[in-house]
SERO-4910 file (N, C-alpha, C, O; in steps of 0.05 Angstrom, whole numbers):
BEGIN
 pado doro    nc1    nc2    nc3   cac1   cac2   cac3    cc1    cc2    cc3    oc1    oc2    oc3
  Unk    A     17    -24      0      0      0      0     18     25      0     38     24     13
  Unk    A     13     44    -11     28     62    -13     24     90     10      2     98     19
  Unk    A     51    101     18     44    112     36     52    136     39     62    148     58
  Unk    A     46    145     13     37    178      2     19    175    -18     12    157    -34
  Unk    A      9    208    -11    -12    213    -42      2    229    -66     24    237    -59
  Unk    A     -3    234    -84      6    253   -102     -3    284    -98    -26    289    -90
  Unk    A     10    298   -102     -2    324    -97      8    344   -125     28    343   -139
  Unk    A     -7    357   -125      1    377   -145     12    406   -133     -4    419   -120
  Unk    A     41    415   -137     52    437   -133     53    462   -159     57    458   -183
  Unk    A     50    482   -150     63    503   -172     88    522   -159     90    535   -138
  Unk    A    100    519   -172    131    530   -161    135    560   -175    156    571   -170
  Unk    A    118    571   -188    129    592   -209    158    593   -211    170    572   -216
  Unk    A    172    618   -207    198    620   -210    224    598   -198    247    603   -203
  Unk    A    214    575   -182    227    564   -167    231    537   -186    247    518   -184
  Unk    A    215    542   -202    208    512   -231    235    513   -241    246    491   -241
  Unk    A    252    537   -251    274    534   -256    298    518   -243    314    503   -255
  Unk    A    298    523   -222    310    510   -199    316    482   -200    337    471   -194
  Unk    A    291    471   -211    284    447   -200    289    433   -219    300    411   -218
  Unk    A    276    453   -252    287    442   -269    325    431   -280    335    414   -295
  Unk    A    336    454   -263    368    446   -265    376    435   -248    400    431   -248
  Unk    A    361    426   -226    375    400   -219    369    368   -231    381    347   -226
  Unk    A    351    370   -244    345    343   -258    356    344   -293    352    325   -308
  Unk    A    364    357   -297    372    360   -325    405    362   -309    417    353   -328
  Unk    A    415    365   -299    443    355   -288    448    337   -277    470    334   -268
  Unk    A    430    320   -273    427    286   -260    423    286   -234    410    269   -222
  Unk    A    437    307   -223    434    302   -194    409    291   -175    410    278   -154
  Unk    A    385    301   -191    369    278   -177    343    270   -212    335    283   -231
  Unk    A    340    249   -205    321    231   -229    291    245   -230    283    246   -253
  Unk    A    272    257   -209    249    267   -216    248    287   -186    260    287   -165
  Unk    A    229    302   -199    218    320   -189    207    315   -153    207    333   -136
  Unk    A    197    284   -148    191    279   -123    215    284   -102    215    294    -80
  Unk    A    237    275   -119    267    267   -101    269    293    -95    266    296    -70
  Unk    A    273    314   -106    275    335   -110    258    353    -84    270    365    -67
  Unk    A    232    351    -84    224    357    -68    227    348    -37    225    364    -18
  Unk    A    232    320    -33    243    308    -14    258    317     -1    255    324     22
  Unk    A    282    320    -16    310    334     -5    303    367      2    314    382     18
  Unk    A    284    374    -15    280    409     -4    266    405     23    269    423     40
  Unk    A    249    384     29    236    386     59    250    365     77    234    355     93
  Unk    A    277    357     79    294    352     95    311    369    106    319    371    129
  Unk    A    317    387     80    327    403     77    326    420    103    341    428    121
  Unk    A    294    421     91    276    450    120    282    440    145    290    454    164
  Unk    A    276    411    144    264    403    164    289    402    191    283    398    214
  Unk    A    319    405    181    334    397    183    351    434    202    360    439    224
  Unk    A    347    447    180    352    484    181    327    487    209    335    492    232
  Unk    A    296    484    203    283    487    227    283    473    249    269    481    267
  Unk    A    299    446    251    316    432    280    325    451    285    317    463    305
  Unk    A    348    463    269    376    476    287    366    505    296    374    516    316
  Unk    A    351    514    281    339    544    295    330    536    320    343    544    340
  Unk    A    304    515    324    300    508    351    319    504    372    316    505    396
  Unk    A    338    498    358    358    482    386    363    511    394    359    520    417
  Unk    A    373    526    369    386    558    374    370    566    391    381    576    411
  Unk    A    336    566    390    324    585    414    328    578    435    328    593    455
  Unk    A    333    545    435    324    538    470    344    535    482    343    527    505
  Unk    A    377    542    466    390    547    481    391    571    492    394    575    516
  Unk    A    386    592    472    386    620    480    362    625    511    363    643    528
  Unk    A    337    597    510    323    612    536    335    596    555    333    604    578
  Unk    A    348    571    551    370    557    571    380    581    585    372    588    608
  Unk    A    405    597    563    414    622    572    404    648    594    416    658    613
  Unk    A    380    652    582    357    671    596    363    662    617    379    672    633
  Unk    A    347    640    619    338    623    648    355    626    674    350    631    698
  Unk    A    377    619    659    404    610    679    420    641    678    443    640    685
  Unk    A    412    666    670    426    689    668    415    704    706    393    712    715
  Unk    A    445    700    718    434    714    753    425    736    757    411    740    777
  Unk    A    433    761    736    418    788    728    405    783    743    401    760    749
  Unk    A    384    811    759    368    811    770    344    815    741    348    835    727
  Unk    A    327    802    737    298    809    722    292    842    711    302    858    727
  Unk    A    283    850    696    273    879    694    236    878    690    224    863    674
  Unk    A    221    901    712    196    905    702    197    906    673    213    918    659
  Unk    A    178    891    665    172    899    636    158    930    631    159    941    610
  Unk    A    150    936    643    135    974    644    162    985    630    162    997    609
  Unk    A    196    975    654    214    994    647    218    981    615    214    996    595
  Unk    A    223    963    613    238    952    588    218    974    564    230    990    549
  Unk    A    187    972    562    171    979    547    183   1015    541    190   1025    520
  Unk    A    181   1026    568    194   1049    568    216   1054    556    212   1064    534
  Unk    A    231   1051    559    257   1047    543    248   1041    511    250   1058    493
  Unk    A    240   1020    508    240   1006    479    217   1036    463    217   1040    439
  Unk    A    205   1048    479    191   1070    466    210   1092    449    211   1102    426
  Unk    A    225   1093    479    244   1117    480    254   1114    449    251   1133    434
  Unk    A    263   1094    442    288   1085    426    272   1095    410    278   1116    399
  Unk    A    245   1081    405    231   1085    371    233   1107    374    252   1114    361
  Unk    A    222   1128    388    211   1148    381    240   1171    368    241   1188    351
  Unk    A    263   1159    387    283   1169    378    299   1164    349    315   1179    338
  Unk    A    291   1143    342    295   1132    313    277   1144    296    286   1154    275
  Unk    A    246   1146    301    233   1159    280    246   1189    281    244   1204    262
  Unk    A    256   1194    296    261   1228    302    280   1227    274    275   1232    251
  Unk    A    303   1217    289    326   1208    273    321   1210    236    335   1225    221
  Unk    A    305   1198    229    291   1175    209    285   1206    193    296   1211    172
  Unk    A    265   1225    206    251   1248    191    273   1271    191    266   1290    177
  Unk    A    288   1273    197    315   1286    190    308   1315    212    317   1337    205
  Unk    A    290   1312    240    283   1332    264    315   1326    282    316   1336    305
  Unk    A    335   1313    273    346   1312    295    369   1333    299    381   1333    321
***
């Protein structure tokens, strides 16, 4: 029994792509092809994950004392508003 269905993709500009890797042999059809692009992903979106949960590992275990978020918000205002300042050429 088979244990996929067929599906129909449209790739627009990405058809090229796909088409030079099978016209250079490297892979025989279009399924393989796609295979390897969602290993690919699947593989790039592991390592981002690990990247975050080390980074809240990090957080977690950082002895800093905590900041109100009110202050942090304050601040993070400050900044924009000083960037839009910046940005409209008032500075």
């Amino acid at each position: 029994m088979r244990t996929s269905r067929p599906i129909t993709v449209t790739l627009g500009e990405l058809q090229r792509s796909l088409d030079a890797r099978l016209t250079s042999g490297a892979y025989s059809s279009a399924s393989e092809v796609l295979r390897a692009a969602l290993r690919a992903l699947d593989r790039e979106e592991a390592a981002l994950d690990e990247i975050l949960r080390e980074r809240v590992r990090e957080a977690l275990e950082d002895p800093r004392p905590s900041l109100p978020a009110e202050d942090v918000f304050a601040r993070l205002r400050a900044y924009h508003a000083e960037r839009v300042k910046a940005e409209s050429g008032d500075a």
